[in-house]
Backbone as a printed PyTorch tensor [residue, N CA C, xyz], in Angstrom:
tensor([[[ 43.1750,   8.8260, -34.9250],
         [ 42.7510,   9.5620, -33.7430],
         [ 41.2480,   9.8770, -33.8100]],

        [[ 40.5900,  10.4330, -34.5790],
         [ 39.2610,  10.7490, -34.7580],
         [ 38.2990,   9.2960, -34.7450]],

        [[ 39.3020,   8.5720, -35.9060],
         [ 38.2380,   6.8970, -35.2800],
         [ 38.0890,   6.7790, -33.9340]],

        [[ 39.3070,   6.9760, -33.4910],
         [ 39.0280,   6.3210, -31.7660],
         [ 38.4290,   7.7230, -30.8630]],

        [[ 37.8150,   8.3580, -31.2990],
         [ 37.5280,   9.2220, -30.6620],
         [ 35.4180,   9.1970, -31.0640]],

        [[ 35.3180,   8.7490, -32.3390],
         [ 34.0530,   8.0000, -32.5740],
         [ 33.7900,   6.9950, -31.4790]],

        [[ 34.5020,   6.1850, -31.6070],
         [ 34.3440,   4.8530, -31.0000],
         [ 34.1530,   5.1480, -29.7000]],

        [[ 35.1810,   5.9410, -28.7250],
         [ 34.6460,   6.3020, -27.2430],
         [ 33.2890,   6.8380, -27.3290]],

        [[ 33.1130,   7.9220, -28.4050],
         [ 31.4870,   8.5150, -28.1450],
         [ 30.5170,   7.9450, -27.7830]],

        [[ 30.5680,   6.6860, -29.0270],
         [ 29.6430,   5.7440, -29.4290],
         [ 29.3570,   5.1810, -27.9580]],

        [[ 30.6350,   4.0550, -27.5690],
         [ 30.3790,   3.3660, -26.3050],
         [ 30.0250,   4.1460, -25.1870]],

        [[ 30.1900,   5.5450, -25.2210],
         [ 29.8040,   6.3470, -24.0550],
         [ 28.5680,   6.1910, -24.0010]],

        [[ 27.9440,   6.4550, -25.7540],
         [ 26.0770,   7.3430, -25.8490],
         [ 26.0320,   5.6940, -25.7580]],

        [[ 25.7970,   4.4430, -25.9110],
         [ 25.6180,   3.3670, -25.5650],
         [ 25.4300,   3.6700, -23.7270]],

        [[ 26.6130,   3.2990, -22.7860],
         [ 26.6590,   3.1710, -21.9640],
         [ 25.6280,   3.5260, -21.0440]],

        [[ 25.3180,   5.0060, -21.6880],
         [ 24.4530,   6.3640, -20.8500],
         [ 22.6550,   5.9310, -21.0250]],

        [[ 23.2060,   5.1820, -22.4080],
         [ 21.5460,   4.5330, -22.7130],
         [ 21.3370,   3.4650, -21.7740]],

        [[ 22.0120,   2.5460, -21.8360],
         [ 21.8650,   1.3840, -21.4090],
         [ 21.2930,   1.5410, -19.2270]],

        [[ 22.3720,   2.7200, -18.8880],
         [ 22.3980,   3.1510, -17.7280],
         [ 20.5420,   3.4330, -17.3680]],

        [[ 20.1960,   4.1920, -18.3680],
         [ 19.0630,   4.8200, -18.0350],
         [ 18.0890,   3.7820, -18.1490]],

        [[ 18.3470,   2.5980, -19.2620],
         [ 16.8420,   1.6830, -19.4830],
         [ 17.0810,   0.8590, -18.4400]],

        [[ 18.4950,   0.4980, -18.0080],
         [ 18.4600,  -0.6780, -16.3580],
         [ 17.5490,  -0.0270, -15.3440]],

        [[ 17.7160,   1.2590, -14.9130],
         [ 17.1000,   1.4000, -14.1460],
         [ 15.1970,   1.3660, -13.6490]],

        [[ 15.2220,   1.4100, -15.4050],
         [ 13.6950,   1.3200, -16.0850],
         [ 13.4040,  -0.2330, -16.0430]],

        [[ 14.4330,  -0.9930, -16.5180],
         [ 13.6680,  -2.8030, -16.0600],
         [ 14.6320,  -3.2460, -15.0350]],

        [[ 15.1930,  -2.2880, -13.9920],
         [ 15.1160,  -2.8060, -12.8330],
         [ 14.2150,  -2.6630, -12.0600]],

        [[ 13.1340,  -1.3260, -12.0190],
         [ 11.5950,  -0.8460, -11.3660],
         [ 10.7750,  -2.3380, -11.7250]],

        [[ 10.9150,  -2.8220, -13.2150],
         [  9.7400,  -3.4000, -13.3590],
         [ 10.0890,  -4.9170, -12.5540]],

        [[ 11.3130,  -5.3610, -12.6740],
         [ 11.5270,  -6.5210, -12.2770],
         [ 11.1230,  -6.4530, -10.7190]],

        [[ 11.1990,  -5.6820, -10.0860],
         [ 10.8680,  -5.5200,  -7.9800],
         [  9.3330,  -4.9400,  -8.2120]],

        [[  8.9060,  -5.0360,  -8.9640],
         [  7.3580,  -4.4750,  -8.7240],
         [  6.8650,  -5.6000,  -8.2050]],

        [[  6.4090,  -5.4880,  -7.1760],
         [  5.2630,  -6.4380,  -6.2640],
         [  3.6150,  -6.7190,  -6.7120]],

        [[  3.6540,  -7.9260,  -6.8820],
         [  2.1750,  -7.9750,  -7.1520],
         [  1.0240,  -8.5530,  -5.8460]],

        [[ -0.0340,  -7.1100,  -5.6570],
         [ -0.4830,  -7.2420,  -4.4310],
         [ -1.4790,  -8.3350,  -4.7970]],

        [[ -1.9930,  -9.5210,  -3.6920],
         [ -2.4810, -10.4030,  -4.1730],
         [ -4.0930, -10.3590,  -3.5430]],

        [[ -4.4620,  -8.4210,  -2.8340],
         [ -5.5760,  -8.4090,  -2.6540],
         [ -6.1260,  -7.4140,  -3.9750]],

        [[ -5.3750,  -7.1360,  -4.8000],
         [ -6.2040,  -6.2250,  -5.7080],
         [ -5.9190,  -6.4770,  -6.8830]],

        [[ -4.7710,  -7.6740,  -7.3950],
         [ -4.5510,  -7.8420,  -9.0420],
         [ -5.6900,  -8.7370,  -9.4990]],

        [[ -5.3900,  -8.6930, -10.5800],
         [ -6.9940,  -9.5620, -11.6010],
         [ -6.3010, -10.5960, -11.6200]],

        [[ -6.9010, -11.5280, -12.3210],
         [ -6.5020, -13.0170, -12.5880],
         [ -5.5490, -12.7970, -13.8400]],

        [[ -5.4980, -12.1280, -14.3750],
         [ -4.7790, -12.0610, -15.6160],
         [ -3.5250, -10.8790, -14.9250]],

        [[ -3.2410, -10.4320, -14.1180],
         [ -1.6230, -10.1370, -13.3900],
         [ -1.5980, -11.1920, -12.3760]],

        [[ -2.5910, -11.7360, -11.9130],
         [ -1.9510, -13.0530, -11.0100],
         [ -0.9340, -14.0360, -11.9330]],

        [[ -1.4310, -14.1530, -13.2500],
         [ -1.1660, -15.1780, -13.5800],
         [  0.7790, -14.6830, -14.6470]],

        [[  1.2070, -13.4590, -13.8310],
         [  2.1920, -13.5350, -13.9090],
         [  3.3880, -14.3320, -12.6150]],

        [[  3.0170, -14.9570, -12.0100],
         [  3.1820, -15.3590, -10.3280],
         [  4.1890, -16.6400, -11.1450]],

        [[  4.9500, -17.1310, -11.1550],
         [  5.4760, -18.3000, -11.2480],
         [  4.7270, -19.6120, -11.1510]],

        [[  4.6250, -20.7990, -11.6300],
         [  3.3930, -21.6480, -11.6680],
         [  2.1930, -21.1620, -11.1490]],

        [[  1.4220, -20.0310, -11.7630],
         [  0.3280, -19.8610, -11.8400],
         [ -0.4160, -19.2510, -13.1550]],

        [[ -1.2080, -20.6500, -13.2410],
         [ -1.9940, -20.2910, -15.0680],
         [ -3.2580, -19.5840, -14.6790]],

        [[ -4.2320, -20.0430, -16.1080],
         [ -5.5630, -18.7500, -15.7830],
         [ -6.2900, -19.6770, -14.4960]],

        [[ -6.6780, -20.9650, -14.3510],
         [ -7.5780, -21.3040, -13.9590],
         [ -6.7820, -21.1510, -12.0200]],

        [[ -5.6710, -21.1150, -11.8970],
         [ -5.1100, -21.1250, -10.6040],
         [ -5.3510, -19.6950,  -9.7880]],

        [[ -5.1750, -18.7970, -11.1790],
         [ -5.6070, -17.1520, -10.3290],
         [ -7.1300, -16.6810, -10.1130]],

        [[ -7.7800, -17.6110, -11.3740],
         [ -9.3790, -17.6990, -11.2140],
         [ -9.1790, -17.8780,  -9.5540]],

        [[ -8.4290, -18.8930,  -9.0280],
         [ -9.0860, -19.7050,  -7.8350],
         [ -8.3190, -18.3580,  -6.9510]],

        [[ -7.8430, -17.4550,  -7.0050],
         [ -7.0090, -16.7480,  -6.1750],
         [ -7.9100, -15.8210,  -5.9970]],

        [[ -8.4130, -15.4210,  -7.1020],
         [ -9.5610, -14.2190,  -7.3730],
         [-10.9450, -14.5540,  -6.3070]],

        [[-11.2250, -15.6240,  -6.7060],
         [-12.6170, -16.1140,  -6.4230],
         [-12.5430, -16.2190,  -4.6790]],

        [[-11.1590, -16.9500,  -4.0770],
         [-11.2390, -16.9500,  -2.4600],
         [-11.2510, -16.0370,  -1.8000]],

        [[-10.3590, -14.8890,  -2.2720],
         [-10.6820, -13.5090,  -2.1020],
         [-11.8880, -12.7720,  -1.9870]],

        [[-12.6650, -13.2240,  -3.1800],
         [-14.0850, -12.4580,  -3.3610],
         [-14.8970, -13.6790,  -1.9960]],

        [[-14.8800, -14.7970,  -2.1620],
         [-15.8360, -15.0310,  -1.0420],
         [-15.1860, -14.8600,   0.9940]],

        [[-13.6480, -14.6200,   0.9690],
         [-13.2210, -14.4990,   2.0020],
         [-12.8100, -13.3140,   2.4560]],

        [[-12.5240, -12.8080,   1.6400],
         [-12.2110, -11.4510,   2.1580],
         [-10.6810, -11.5090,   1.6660]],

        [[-10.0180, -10.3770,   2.1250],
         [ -8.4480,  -9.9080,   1.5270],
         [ -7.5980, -11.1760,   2.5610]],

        [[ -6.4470, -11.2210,   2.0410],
         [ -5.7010, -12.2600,   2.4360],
         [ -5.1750, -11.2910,   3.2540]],

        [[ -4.6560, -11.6450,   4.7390],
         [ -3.8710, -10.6410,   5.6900],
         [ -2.4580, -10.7810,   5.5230]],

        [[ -1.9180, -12.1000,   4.9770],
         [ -0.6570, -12.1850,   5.4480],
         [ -0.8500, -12.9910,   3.7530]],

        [[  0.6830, -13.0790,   3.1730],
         [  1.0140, -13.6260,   1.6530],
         [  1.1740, -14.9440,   1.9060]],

        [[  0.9920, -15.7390,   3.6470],
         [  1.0920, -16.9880,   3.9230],
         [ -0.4600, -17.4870,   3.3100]],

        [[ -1.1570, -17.0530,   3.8090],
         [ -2.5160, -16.9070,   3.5040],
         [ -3.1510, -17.5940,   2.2330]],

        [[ -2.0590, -17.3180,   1.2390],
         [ -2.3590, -17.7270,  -0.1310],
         [ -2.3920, -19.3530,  -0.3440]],

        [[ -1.5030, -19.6480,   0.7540],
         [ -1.7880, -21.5590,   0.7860],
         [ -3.1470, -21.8390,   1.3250]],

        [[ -3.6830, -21.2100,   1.5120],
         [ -5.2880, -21.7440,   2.0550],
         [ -6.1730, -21.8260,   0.5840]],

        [[ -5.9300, -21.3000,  -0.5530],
         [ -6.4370, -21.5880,  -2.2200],
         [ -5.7840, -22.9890,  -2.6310]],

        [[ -6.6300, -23.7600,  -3.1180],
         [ -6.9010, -25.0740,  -3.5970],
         [ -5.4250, -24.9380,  -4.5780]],

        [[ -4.9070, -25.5730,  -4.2320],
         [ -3.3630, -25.3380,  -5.5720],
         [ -2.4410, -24.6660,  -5.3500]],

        [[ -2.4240, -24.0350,  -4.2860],
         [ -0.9840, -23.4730,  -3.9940],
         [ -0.4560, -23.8210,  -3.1260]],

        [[  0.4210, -24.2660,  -3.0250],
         [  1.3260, -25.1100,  -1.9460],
         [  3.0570, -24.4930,  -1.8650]],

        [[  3.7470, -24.7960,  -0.8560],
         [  4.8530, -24.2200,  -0.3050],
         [  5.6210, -23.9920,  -1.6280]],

        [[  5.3950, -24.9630,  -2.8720],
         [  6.3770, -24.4340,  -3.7070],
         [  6.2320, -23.3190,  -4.5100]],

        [[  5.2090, -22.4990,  -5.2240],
         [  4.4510, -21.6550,  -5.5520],
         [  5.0190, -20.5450,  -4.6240]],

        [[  4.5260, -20.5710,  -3.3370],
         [  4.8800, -19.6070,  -2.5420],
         [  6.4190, -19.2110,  -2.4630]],

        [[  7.6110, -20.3070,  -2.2840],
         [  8.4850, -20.5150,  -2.1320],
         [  9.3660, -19.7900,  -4.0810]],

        [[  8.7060, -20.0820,  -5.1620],
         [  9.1780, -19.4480,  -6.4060],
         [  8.3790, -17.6840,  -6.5680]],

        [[  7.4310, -17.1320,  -5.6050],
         [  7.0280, -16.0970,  -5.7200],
         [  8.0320, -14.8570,  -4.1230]],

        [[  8.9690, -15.7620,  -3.6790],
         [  8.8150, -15.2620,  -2.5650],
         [  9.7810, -13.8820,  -3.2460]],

        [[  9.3480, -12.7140,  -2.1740],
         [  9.8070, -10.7640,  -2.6540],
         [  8.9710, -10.2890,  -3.5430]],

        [[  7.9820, -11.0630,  -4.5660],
         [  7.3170, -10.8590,  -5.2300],
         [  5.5230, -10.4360,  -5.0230]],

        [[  5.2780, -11.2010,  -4.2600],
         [  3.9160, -10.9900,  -3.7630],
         [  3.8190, -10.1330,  -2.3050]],

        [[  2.5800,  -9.1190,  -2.3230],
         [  2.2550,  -8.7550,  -1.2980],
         [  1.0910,  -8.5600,  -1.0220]],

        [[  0.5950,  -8.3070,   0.4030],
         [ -0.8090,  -8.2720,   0.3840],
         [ -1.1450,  -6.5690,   0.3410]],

        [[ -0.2760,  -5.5710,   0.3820],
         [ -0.4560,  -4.2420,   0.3030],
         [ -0.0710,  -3.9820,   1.8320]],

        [[ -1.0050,  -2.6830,   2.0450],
         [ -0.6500,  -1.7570,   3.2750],
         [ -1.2860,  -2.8800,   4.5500]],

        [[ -2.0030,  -4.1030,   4.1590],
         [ -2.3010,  -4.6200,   5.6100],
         [ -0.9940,  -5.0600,   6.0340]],

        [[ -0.2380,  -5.5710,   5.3330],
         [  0.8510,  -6.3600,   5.6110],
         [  1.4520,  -5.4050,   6.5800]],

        [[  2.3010,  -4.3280,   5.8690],
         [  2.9210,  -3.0100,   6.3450],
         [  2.0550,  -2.6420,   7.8530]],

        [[  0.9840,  -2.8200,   7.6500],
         [ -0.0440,  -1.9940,   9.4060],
         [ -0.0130,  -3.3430,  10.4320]],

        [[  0.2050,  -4.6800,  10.1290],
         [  0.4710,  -5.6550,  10.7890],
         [  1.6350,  -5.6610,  11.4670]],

        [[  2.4930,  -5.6150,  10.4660],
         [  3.8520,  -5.4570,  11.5830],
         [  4.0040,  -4.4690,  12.3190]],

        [[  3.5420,  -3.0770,  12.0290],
         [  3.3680,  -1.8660,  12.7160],
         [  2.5790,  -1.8810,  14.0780]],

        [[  1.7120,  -2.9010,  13.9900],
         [  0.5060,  -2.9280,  15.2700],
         [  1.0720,  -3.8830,  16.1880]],

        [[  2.4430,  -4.8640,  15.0260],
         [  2.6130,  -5.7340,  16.1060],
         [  3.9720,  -5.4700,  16.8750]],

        [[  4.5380,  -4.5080,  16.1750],
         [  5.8900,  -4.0820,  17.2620],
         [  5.0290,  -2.6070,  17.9660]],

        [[  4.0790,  -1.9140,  18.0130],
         [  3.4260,  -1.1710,  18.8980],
         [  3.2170,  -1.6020,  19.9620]],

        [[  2.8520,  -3.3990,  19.9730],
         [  2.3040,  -3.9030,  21.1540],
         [  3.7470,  -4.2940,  21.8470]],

        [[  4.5950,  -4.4100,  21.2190],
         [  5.5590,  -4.7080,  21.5850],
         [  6.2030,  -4.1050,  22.5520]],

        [[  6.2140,  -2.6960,  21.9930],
         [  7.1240,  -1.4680,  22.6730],
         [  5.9740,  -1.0690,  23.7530]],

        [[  4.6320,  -1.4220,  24.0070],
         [  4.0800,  -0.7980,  24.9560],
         [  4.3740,  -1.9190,  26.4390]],

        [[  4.6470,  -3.4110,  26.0300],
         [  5.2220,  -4.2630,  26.7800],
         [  6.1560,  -3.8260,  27.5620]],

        [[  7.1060,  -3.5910,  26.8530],
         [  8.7470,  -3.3880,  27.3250],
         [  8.8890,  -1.8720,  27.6690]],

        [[  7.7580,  -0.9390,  27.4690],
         [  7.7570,   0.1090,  28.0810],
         [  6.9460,   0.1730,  30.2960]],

        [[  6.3280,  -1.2040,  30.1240],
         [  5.2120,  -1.1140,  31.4430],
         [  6.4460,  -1.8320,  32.1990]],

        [[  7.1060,  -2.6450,  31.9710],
         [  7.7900,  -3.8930,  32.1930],
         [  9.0050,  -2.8370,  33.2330]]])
């Protein structure tokens, strides 16, 4: 009786651990990497992307300005639909993204409000 009364503890204080660190590398696994403010060295956590590919991510940025939309990112020399297609939930461009769709169902609702 006392063995099996170890043994539930055990798998409990297990369980209660395990409970608490999922939730800790489930945060890290959905963390978004914004692709107007990471360095080349968190770009180059992106799925096929090494140092010299986020160099090129970094650098279009610095001479173009912030990417508006995460489509955007196919306009850099080397990234093509599949890249995009193994990063997709993963990348974002930050709060423009979020104020884009916001500005664009505003225009929306002021339509279907005159109409």
């Amino acid at each position: 009786m006392k063995r099996s009364l170890k043994v539930l503890t055990l798998v409990m204080f297990v369980g209660i651990i395990c409970g608490f660190f999922s939730g800790i590398w489930a945060e890290e696994a959905t963390q978004k990497i914004n692709i107007n403010t990471a360095s080349a060295e968190q770009l180059m956590d992106l799925k096929g992307v090494g140092e010299v590919l986020a160099q090129r991510i970094v650098d279009h940025r610095t001479q173009n300005g912030p990417f508006a939309t995460v489509g955007d990112l196919s306009n850099v020399t080397g990234i093509g639909p599949k890249i995009l297609s193994d990063n997709e939930g993963v990348i974002t461009v930050g709060e423009m993204e979020s104020s884009a769709k916001k500005t664009k169902g505003a225009t929306s609702d002021k339509t279907t409000k005159t109409n």
